[in-house]
C-alpha positions in Angstrom: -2.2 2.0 -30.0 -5.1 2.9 -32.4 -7.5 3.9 -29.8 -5.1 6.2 -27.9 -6.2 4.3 -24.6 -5.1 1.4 -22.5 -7.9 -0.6 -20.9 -6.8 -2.7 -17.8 -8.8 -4.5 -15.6 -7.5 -4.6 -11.8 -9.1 -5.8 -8.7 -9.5 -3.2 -5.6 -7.3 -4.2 -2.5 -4.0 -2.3 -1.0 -1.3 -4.2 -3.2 -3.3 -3.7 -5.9 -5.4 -0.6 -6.7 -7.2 2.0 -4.1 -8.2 5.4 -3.8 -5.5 7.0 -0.8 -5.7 10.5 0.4 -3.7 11.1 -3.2 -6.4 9.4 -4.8 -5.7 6.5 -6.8 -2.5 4.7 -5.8 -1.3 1.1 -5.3 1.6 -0.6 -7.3 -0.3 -2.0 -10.3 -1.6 1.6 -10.5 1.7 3.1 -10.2 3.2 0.3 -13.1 0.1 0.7 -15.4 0.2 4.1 -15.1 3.7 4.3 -16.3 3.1 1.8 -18.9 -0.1 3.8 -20.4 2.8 7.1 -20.6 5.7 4.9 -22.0 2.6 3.9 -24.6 1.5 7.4 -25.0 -1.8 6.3 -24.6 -4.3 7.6 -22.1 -4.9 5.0 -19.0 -8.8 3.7 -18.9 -8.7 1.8 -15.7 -11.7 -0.5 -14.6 -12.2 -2.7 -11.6 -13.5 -6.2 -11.1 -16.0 -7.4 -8.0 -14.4 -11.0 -8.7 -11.0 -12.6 -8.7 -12.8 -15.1 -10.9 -13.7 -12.5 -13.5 -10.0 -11.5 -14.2 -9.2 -13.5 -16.9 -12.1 -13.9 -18.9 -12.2 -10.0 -19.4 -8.7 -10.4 -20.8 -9.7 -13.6 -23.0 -12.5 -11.8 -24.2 -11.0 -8.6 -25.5 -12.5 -6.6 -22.7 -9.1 -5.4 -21.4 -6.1 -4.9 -23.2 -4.2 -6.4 -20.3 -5.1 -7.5 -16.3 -2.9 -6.7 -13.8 -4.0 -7.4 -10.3 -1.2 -9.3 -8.7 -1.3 -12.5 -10.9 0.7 -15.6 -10.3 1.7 -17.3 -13.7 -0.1 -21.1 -13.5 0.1 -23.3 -16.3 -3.9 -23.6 -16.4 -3.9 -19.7 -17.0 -1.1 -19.8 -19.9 -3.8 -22.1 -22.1 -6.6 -19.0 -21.9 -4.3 -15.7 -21.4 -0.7 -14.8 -22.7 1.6 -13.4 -19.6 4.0 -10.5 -19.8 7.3 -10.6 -18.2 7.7 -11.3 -14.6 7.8 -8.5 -12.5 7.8 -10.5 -8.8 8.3 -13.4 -7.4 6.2 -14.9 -4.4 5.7 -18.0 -2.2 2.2 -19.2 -1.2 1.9 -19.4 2.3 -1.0 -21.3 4.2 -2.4 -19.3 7.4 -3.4 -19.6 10.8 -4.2 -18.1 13.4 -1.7 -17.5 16.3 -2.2 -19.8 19.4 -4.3 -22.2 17.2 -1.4 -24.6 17.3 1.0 -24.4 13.6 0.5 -26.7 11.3 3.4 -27.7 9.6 2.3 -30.1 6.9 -0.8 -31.4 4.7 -1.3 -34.3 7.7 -1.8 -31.2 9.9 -4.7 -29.8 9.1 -6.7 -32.7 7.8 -10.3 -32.5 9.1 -10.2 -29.0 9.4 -11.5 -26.0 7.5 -9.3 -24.6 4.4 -10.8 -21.7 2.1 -9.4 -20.1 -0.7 -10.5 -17.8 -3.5 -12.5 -19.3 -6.2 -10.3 -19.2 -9.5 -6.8 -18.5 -7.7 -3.6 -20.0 -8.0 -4.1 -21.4 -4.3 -6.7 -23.6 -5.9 -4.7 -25.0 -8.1 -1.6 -25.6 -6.1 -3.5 -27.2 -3.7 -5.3 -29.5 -6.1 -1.8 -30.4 -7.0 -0.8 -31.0 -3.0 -3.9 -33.4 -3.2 -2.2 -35.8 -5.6 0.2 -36.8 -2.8 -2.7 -36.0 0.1 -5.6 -37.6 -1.2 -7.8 -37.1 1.6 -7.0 -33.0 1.5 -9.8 -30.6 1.0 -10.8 -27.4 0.5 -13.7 -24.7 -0.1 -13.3 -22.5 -3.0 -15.4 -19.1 -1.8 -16.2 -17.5 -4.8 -17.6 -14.3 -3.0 -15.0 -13.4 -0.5 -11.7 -11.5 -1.1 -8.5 -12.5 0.6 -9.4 -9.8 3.2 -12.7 -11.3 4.2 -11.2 -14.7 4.3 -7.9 -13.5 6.6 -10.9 -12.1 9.0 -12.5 -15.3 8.8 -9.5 -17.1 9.9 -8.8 -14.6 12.5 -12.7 -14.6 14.1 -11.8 -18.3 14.0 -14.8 -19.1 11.3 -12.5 -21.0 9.0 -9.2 -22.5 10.5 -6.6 -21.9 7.2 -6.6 -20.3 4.1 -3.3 -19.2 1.7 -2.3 -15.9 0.2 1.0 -14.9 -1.7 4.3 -13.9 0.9 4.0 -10.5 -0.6 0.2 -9.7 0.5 1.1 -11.4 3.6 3.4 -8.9 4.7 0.5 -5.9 4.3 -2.1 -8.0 5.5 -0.8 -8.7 9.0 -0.5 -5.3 9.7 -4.5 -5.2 9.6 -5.1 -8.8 10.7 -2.4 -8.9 13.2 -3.5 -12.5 14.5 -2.5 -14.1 11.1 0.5 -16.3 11.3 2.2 -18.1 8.7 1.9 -22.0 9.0 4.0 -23.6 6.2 5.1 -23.2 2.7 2.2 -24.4 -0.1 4.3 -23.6 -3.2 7.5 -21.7 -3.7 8.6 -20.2 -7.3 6.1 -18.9 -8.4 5.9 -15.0 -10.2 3.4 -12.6 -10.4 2.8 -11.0 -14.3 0.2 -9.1 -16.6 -1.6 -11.0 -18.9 -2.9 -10.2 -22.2 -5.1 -11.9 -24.8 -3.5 -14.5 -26.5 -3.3 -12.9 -30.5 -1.1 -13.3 -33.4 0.5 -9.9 -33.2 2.2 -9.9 -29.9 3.1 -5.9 -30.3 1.9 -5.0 -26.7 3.5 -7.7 -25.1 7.0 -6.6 -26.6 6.6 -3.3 -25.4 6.2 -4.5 -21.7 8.7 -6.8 -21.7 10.7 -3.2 -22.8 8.8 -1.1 -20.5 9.3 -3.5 -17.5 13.2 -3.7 -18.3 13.5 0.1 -18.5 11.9 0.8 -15.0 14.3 -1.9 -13.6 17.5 -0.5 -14.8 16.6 3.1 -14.1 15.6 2.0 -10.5 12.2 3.1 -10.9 10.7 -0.3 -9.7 12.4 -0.3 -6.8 11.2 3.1 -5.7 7.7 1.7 -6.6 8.1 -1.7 -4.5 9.7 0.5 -1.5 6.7 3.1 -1.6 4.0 0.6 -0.8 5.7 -2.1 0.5 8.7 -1.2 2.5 7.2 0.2 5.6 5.6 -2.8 5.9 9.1 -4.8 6.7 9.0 -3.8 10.1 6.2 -5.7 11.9 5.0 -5.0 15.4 2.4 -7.8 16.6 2.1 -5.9 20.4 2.3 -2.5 18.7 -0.5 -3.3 15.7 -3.0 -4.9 18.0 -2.7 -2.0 20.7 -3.4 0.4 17.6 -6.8 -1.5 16.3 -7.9 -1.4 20.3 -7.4 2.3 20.6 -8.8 3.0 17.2 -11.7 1.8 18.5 -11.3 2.9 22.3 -9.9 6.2 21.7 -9.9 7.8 18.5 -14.3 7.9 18.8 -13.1 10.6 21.3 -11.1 12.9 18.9 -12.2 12.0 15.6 -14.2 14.9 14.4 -11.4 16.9 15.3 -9.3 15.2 13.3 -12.0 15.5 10.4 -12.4 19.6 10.9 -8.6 19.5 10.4 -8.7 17.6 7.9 -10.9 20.2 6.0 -8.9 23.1 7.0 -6.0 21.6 6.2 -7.0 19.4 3.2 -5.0 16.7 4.3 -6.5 13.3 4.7 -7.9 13.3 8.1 -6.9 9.6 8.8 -3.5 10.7 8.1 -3.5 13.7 10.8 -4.5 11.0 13.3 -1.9 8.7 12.2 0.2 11.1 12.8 -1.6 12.1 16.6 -1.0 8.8 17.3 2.9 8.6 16.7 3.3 11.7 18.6 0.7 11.1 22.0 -1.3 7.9 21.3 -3.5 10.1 21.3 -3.5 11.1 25.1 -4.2 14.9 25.5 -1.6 15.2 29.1 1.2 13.8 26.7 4.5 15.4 27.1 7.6 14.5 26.3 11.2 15.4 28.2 11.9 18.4 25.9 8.6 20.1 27.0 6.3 20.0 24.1 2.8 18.7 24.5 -0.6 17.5 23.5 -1.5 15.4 21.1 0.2 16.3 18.0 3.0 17.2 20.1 3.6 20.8 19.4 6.7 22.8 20.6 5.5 26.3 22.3 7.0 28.1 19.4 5.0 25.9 16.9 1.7 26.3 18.9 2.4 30.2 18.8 2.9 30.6 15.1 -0.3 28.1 14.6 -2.2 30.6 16.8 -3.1 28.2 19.1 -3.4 29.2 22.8 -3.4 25.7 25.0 -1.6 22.9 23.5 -3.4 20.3 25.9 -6.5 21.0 24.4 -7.7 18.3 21.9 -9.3 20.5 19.5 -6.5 23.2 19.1 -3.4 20.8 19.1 -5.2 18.5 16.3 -6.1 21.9 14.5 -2.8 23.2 15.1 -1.1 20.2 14.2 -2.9 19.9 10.9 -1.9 23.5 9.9 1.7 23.1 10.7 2.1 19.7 8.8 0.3 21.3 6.1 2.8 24.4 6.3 5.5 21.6 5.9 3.7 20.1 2.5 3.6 24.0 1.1 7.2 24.5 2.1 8.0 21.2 -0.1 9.2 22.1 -4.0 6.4 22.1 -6.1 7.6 19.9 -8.7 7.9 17.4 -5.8 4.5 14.9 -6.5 2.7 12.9 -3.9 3.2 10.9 -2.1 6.8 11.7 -1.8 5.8 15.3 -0.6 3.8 14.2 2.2 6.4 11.5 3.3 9.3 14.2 3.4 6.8 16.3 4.8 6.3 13.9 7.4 10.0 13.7 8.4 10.5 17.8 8.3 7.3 17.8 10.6 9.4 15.5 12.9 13.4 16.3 12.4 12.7 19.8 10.9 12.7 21.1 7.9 16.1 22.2 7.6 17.8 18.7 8.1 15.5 17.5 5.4 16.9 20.1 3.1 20.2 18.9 4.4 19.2 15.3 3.6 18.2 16.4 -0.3 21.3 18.5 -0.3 23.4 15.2 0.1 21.1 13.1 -1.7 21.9 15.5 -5.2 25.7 15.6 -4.1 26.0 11.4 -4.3 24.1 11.6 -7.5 20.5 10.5 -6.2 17.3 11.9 -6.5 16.2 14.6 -3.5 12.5 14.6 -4.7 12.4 11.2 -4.1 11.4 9.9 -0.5 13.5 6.6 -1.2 16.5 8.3 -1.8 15.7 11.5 0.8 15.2 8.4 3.4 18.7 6.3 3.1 20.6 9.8 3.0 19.1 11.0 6.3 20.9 8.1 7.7 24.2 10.2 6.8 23.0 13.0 9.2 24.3 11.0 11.8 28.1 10.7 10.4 30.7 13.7 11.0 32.2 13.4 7.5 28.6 14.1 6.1 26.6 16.8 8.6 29.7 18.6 9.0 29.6 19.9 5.5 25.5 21.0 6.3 23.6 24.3 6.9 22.1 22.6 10.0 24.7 20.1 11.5 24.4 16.6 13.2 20.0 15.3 13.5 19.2 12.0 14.6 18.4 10.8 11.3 17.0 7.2 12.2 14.5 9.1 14.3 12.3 10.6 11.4 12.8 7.4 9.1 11.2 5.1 11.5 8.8 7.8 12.7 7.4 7.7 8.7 7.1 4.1 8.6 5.2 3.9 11.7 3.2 7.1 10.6 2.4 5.1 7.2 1.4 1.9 9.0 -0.9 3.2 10.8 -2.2 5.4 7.9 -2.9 1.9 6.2 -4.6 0.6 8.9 -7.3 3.8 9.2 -7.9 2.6 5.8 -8.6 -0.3 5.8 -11.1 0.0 9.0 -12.6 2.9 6.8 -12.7 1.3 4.0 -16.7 1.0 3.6 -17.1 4.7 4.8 -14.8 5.4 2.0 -16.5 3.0 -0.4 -20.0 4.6 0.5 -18.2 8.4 -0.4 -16.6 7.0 -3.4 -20.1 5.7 -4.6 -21.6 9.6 -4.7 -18.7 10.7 -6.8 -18.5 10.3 -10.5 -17.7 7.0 -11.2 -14.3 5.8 -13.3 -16.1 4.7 -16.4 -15.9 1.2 -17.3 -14.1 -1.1 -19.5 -18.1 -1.6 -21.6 -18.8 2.0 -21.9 -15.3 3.2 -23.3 -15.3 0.3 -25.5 -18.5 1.6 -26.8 -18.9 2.3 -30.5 -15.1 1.5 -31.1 -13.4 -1.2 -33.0 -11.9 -4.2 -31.5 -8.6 -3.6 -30.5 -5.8 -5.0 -32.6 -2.8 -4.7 -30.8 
């Protein structure tokens, strides 16, 4: 590319593009990202407030290419060019539970639908109206899909729609959500470009997309952000918002000073607090250890901590010994991988995970990988595979679902800290933006 840059405009939201305790992450990132080094071009990444806004930054040469979750519509093929599809999704209208389903059109006549101005929900249900002439809608063109799931939980609207895929982060932090019935099935989500004459860039997506499918690389990308969220716990997540609420107030600025010593995210350390105690400082579990982060009395002794049922030392203790875990990692293992296997060394021990990477290079996989690490500690469990380890038989489901329930709950801090984190974000150096790096250069060309 002539200017040695990729501009792509995104939107802000978990499936998306965020800033994690990593800093920036989310799966557009992660495909983008690998696009810009397939390129060899440096990644200039720039954020709109409005879904609206997407496509007219592409159609005006803003952005070399948008990639925010889009679903391929016929009305957005006349302004924009699409890449290849890289997902496919269903729309799904929503309600909230004990509101009473709806399972057709006829259903929720009368009542209040809301969708995001400019979004493929608009215009499938401008098609739905052909048959259902008395179906309408609202069309919010300030609210995010967030805002309008809250809505529909708080009861202020009764239904709005939102692709399977976000649907299956989104009830972890709307847990009231519930899907009514299917608006439009088929559909796939793609980045699109300006529509030009040399189609250069689009070729080498289509190429870049196909690589990263046969070398299994999209998989890992589609399993890091949305795998843990297959496993859905209605009770579990709504028990979780209460006591983030209830509880955590009590502990948090512990879990901040640890945080500090440890750099570690603190909202991950209390993710983590909350797998091991719920955050209840009596916890104890039949093997004896205590507090909680749940430290062993060997652990607490080599953390130099004195009383494990103290709040303050078992979060600080805690924080160092999951941190001692990340520094015992490989270095050439990259986040968030590290801290995922960390995760599962902090809670099987380090030594099975070693096993688990062992086996994971012996079948030909990847042991720096937390995809493959993950599906191999499964094997821990079988004679024919621990037998042949340093460390013998582990219980390997244990720290597999203890990481998924770790990450949900990561999520979730997230998203209820969202505006604490928007308000830090806003005193550090800003990502500049698609208008000043465009300044003083030619138009691109392709």
């Amino acid at each position: 590319m002539a200017l040695g840059e990729l501009r792509v405009i995104t939107r802000n939201s978990p499936t998306t593009y965020y800033t994690g305790s990593n800093g920036a992450e989310g799966p557009e990132f992660d495909l983008v990202k690998g696009f810009a080094e397939h390129l060899g071009v440096e990644l200039k990444l720039d954020t709109s407030e409005r879904f609206g806004d997407l496509i007219p930054t592409v159609e005006s040469g803003e952005a070399h290419l948008a990639a925010a979750g889009l679903t391929v519509t016929a009305e957005r093929a006349k302004r924009v060019q699409f890449g290849p599809a890289y997902q496919d999704v269903r729309q799904l209208l929503i309600y909230k539970l004990g509101t009473g389903r709806p399972d057709n059109y006829s259903d929720i006549l009368g009542k209040r639908l809301e969708v995001i101005a400019g979004s493929s929900y608009a215009e499938s249900l401008k098609d739905a109206q052909q048959q259902q002439p008395d179906l309408v809608w609202t069309e919010n063109p300030n609210s995010d899909l967030a805002e309008l799931l809250t809505a529909v939980s708080d009861e202020k609207i009764n239904y709005t729609v939102i692709d399977s895929t976000l649907y299956k982060v989104y009830r972890n932090f709307v847990p009231e959500i519930r899907v009514g019935f299917e608006v439009k099935s088929g559909d796939t989500l793609a980045w699109a470009f300006p529509k030009r004459y040399d189609n250069s860039l689009v070729a080498e997506a289509t190429a870049y997309i196909e690589k990263i499918r046969s070398t299994g690389k999209f998989e890992q990308i589609m399993e890091r952000y949305y795998g843990h969220t297959q496993r859905f716990d209605y009770v579990g997540t709504r028990t979780f918002i209460r006591d983030v609420r209830r509880r955590l107030p009590l502990y948090r600025k512990y879990f901040e000073q640890a945080g500090k010593e440890s750099g570690i995210d603190w909202r991950l350390l209390a993710a983590v607090g909350y797998q091991e105690s719920h955050w209840k400082p009596e916890a104890v579990s039949p093997t004896g250890v205590r507090g909680i982060m749940m430290l062993t009395e060997t652990t607490a002794k080599v953390m130099e901590i004195e009383d494990r049922t103290d709040p303050y030392q078992s979060i600080i203790g805690g924080g160092r010994y999951l941190a001692k875990m990340k520094a015992r990692i490989p270095d050439y293992i990259s986040d968030p991988d590290r801290t995922w296997i960390a995760l599962a060394a902090y809670n099987v021990g380090y030594g099975h995970v070693s096993d688990a990477r062992q086996i994971a290079r012996k079948r030909g996989e990847n042991p720096n990988l937390w995809f493959d690490v993950r599906s191999n500690l499964k094997l821990l469990t079988q004679h024919s595979w621990y037998s042949k380890t340093r460390h013998g038989y582990a219980r390997g489901w244990e720290p597999i679902m203890y990481v998924e329930n770790i990450r949900n709950y990561y999520d979730i801090l997230v998203w209820l800290t969202k505006n604490e984190e928007n308000e830090s974000r806003d005193k550090q150096p800003e990502i500049p933006t698609i208008a000043e790096t465009m300044k003083d250069m030619p138009n691109f060309s392709g």
